[in-house]
Backbone as a printed PyTorch tensor [residue, N CA C, xyz], in Angstrom:
tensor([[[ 22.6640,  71.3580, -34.5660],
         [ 21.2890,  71.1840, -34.1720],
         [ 21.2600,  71.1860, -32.6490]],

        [[ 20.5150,  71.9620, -31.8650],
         [ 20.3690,  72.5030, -30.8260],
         [ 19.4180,  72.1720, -29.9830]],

        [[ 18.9690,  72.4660, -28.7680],
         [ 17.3670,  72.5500, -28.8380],
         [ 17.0380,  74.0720, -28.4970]],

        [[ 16.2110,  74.6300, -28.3460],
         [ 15.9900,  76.2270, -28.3770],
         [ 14.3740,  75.9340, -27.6840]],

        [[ 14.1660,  77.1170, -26.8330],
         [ 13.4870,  76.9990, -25.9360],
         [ 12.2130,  77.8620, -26.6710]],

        [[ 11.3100,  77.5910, -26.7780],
         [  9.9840,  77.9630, -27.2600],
         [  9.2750,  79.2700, -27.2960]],

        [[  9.3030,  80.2070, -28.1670],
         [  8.7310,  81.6730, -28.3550],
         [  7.5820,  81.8240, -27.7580]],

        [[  7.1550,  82.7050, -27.4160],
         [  6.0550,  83.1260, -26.7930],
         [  5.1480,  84.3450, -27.7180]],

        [[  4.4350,  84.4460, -28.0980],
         [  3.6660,  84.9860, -29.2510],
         [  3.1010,  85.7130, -28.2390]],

        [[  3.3320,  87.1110, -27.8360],
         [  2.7930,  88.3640, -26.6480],
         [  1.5450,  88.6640, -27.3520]],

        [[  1.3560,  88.6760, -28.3220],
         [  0.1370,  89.4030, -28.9950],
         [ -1.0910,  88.0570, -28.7840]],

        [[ -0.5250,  86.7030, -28.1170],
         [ -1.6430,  85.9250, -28.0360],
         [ -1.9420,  85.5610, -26.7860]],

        [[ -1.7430,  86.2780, -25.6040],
         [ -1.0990,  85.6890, -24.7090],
         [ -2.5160,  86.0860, -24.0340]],

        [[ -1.9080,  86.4090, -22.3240],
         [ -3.5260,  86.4420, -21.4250],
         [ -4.2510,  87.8970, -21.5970]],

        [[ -5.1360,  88.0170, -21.7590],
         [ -6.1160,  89.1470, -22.4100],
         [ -5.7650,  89.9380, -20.9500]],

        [[ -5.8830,  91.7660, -21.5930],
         [ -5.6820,  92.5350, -20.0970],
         [ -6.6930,  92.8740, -19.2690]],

        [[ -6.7900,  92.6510, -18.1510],
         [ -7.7000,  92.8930, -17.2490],
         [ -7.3600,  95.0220, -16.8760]],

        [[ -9.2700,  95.3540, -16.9610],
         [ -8.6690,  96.7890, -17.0240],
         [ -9.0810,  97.3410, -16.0880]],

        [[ -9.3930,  96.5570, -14.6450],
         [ -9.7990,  96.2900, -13.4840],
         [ -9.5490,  95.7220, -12.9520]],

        [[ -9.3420,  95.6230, -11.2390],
         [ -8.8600,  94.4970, -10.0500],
         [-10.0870,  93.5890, -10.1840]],

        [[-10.3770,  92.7870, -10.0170],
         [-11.1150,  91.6200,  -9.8500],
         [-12.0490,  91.7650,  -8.5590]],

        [[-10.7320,  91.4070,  -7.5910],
         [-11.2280,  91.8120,  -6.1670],
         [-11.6730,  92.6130,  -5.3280]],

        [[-12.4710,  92.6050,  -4.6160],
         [-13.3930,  93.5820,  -4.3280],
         [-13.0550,  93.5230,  -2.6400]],

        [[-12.8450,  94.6490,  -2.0550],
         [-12.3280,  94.7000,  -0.9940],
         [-13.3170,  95.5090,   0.1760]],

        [[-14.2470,  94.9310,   0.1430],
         [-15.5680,  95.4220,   0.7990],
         [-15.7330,  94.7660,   2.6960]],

        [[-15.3900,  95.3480,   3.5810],
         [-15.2750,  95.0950,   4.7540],
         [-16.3350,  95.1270,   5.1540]],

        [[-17.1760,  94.0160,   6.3740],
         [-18.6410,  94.5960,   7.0640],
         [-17.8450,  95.7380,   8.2910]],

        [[-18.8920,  96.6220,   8.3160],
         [-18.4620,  97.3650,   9.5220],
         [-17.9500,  97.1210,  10.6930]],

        [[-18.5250,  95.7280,  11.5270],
         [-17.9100,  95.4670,  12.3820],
         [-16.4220,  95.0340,  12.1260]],

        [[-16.3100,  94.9070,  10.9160],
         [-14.5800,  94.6550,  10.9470],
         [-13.5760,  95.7190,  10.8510]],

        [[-14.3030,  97.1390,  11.0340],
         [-13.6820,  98.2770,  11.1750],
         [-13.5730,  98.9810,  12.3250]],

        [[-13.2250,  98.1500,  13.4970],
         [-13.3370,  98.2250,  15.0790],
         [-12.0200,  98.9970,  15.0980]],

        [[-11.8540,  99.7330,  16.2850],
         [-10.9130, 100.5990,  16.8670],
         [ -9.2610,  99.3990,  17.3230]],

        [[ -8.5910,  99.9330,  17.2840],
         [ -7.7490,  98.9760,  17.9720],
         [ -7.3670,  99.0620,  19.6750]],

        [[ -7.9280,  99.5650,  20.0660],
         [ -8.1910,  99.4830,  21.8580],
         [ -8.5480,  98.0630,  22.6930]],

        [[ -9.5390,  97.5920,  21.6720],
         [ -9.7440,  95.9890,  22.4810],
         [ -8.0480,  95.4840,  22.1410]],

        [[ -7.8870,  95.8400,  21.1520],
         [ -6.9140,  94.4580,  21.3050],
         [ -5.5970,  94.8240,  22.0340]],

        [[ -5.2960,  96.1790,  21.6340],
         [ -4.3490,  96.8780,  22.9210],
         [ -4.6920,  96.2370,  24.2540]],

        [[ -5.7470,  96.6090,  24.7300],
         [ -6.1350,  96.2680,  25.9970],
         [ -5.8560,  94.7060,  26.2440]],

        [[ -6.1070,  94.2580,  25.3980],
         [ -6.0910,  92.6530,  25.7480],
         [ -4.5360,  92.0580,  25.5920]],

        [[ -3.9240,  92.4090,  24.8170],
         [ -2.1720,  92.1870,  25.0280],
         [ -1.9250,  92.5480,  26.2050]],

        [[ -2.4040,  94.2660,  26.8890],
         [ -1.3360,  94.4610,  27.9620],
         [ -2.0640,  93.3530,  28.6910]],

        [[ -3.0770,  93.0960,  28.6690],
         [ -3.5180,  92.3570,  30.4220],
         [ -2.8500,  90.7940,  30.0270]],

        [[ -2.3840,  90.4040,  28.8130],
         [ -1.9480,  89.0410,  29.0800],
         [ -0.5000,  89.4370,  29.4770]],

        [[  0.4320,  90.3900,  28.8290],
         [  1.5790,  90.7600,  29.3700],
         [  1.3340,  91.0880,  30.4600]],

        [[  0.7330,  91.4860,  31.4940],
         [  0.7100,  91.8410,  33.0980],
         [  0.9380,  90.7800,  33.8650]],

        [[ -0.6220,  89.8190,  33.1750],
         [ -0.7160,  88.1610,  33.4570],
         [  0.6550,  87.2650,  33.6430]],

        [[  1.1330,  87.6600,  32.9820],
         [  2.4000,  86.7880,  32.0620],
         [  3.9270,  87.0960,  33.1930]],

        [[  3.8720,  88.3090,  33.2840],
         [  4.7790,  88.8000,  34.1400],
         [  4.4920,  88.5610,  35.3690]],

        [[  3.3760,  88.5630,  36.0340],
         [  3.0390,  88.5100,  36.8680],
         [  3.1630,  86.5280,  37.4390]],

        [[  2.8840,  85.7480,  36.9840],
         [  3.1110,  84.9390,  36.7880],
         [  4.5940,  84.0220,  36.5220]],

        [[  5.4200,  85.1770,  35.4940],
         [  6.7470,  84.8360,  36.3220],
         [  7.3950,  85.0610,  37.0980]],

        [[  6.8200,  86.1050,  37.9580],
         [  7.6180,  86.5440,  38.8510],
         [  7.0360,  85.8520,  40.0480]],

        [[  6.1690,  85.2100,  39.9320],
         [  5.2920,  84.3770,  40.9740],
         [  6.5960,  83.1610,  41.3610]],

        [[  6.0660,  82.5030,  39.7270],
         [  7.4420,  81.3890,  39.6950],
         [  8.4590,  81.1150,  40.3190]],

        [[  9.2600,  82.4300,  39.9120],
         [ 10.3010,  82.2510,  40.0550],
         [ 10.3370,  82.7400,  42.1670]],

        [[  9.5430,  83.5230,  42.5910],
         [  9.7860,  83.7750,  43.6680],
         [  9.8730,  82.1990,  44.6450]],

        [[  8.7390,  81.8690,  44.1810],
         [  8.3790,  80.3030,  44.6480],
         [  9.8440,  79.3130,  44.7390]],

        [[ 10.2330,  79.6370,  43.8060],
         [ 11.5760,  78.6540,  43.2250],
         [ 12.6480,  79.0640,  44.3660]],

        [[ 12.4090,  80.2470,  45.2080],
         [ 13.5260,  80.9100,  45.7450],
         [ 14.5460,  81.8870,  45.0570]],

        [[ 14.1690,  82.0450,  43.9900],
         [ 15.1360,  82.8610,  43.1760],
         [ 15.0100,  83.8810,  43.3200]],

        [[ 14.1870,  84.6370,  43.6180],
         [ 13.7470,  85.7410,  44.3900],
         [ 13.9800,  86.3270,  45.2740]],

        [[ 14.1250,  86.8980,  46.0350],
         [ 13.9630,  87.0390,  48.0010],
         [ 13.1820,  88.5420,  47.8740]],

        [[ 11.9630,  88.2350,  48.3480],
         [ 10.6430,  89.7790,  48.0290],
         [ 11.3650,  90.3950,  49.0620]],

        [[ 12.4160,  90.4940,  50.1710],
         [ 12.7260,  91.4880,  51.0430],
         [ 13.6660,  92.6370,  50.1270]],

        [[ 14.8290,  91.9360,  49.7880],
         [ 15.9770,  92.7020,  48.6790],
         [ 14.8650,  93.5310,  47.7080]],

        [[ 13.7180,  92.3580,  47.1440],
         [ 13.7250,  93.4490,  45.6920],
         [ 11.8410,  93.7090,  45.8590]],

        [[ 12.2110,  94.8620,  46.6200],
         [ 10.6260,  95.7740,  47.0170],
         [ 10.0760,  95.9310,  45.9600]],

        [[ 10.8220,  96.9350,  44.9300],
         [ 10.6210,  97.7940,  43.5130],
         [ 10.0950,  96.3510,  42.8310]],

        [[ 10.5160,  95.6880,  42.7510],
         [  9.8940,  94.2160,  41.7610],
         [  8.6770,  93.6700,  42.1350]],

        [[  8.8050,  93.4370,  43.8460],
         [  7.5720,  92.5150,  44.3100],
         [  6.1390,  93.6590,  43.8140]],

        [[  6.4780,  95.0750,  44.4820],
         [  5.4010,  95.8560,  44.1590],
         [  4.8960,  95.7430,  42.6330]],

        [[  5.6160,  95.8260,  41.3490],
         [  4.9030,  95.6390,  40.5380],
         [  4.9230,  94.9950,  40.0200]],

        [[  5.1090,  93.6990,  40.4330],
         [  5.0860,  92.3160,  40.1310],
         [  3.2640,  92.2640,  40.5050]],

        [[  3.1860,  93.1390,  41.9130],
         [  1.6030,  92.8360,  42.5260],
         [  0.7870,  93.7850,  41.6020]],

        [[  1.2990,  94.7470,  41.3760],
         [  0.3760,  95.6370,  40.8620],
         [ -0.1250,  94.9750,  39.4100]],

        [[  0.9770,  94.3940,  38.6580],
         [  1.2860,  93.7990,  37.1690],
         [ -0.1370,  92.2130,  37.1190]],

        [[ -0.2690,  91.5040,  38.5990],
         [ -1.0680,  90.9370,  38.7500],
         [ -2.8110,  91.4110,  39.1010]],

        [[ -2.7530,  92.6780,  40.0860],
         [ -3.9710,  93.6410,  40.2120],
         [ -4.5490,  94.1730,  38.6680]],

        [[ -3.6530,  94.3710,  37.7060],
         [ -4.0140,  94.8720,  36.5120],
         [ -4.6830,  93.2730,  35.9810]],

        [[ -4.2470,  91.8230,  35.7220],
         [ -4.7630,  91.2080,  35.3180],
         [ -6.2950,  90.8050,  35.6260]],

        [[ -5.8250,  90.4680,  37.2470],
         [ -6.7140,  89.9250,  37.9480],
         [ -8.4810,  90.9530,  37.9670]],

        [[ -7.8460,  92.3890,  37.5600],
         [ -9.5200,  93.1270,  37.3410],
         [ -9.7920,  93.0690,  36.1110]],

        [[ -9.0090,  92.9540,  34.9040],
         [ -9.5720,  92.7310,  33.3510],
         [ -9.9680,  91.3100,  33.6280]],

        [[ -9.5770,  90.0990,  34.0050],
         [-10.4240,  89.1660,  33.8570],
         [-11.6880,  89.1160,  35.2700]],

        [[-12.1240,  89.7340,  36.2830],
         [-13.0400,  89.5100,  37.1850],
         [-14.0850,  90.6270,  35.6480]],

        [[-13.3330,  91.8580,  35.1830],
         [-14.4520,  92.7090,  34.5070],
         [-15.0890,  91.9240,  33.3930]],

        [[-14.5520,  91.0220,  32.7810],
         [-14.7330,  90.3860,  31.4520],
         [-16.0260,  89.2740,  32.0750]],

        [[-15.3850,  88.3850,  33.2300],
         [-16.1980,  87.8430,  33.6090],
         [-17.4600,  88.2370,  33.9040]],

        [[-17.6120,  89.3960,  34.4540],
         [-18.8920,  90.0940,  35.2530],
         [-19.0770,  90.7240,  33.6920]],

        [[-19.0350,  90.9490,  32.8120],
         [-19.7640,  91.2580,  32.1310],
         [-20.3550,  90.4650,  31.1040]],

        [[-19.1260,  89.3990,  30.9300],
         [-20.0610,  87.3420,  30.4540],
         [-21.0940,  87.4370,  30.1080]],

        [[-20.8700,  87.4040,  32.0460],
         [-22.3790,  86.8920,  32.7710],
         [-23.3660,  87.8120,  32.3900]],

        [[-23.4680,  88.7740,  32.7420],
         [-24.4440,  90.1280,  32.6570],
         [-25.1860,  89.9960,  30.8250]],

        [[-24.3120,  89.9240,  30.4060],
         [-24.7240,  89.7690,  28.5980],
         [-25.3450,  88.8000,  28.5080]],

        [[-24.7090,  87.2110,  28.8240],
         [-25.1270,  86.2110,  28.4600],
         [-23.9540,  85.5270,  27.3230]],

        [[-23.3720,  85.8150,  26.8220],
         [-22.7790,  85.3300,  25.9690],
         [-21.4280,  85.2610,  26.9560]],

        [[-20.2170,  84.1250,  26.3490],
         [-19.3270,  84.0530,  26.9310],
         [-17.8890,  83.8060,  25.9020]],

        [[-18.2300,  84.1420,  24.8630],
         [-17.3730,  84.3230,  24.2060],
         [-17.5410,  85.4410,  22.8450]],

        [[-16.5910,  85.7020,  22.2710],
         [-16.4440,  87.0950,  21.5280],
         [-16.6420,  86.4060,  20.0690]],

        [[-17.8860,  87.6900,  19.7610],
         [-18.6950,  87.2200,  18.6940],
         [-17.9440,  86.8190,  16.9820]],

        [[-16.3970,  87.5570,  17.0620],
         [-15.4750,  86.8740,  15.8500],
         [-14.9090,  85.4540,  16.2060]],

        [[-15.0010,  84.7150,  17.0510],
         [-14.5180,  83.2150,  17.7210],
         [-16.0140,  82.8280,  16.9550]],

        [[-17.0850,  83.0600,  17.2110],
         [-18.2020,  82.7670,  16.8210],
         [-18.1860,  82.3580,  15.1030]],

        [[-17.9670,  83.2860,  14.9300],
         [-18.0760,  83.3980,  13.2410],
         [-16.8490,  82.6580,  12.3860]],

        [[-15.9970,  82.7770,  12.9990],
         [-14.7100,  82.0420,  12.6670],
         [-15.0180,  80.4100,  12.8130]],

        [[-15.7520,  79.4150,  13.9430],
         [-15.2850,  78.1820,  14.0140],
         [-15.0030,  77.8510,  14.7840]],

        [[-14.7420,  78.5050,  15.7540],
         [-13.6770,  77.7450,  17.3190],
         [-14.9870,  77.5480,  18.1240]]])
């Protein structure tokens, strides 16, 4: 005498669905290009770089005479940030709104 683990009767089991359920219906605005968000990575990577290379110059670890090729686009890497956020700003303002209308809808 054993114990034996319990049959399963297939012919009674969960009825077949002869369709997905889910319905996968997007509003249009959620079918946006991917350029904003391209755009918005590189300028935090510019930011970002730009910023460590700030750092670290500060720290002395640096010396901007030796490394020209770096300081230059270390500046340029900061010129790229510094006009995506003056453009974002100036256009804020100009709209009126100051934040991006999926932050809106989301909760934050």
């Amino acid at each position: 005498m054993g114990f034996e683990p319990p049959v399963l009767d297939q012919q009674h089991g969960m009825p077949q669905q002869d369709h997905e359920r889910r319905e996968y219906i997007r509003r249009e605005e959620d079918h946006g290009s991917i350029v904003p968000t391209v755009v918005s990575a590189l300028l935090a990577i510019c930011g970002a770089f730009a910023a460590l290379f700030l750092f670290f110059a500060l720290m002395g670890q640096i010396d901007l005479g030796d490394a020209i090729v770096a300081t230059v686009i270390a500046a340029l890497a900061g010129l790229v940030w510094f006009s995506g956020f003056w453009y974002r700003h100036r256009t804020a303002k100009e709209s009126g709104r100051m934040q991006r209308a999926d932050r809106e809808r989301r909760g934050f």
